[in-house]
N, C-alpha and C positions, 0 to 999 in steps of 0.2 A: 445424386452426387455427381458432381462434373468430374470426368476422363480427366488425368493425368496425365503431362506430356514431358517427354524425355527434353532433356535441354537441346539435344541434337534434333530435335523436331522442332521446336521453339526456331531455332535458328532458321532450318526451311521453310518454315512460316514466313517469317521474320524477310526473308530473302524475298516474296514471293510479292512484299510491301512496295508502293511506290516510295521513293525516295522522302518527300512528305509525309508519310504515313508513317513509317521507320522515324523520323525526326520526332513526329508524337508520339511516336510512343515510348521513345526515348525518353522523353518530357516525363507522362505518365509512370514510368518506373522510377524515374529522381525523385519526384512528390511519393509515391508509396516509400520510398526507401527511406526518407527524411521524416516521414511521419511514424516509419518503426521505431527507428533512432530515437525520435523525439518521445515515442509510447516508451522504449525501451529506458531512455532517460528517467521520465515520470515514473515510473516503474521502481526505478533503483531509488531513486529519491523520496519515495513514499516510503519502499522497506527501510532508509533508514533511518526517514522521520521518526517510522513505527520504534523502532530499534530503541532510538533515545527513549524514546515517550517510556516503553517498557523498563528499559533500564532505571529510569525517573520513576515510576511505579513502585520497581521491586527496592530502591535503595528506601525510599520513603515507608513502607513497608517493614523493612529492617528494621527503619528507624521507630517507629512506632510499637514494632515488637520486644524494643529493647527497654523502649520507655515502660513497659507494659511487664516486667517479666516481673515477679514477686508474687504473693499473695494476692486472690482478689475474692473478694465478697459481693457478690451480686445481688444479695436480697439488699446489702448498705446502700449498693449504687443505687438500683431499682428508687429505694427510699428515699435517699434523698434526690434524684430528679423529679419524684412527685414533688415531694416539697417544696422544690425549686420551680417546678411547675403551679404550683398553688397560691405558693406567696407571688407569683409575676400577676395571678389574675387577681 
């Protein structure tokens, strides 16, 4: 596991850079920062793809629960999808 440095250490580092060096790596931190940003973006936009998607789930859900609410005989059902099975072949 790499040693953890105090940002006030960073800095002395940092200071310790040629003026080029310090420019790079100035570079280097913009690219990391823009690519969290950009992960942190995809990120949020994935949870609320997810979100709709679920919510589209559970309403359709609902709705098939309502379609559904009554009486139901399942030896009928069973029965007649043979049937319906039998008579297609």
């Amino acid at each position: 596991m790499a040693n953890k440095v105090t940002l006030e250490q960073a800095e002395r580092l940092v200071a310790q850079l040629m003026p080029q060096e310090q420019i790079k790596l100035i570079a280097c931190m913009s690219e990391w920062l823009s690519k969290m940003r950009l992960s942190e973006a995809a990120e949020e936009s994935w949870r609320q793809s997810y979100a709709t998607r679920i919510e589209a789930f559970l309403k359709m859900s609902d709705e098939m629960a309502a379609e559904t609410i009554g009486e139901v005989d399942s030896a009928k059902d069973i029965h007649k999808i043979r049937e319906e099975r039998t008579s297609r072949l």
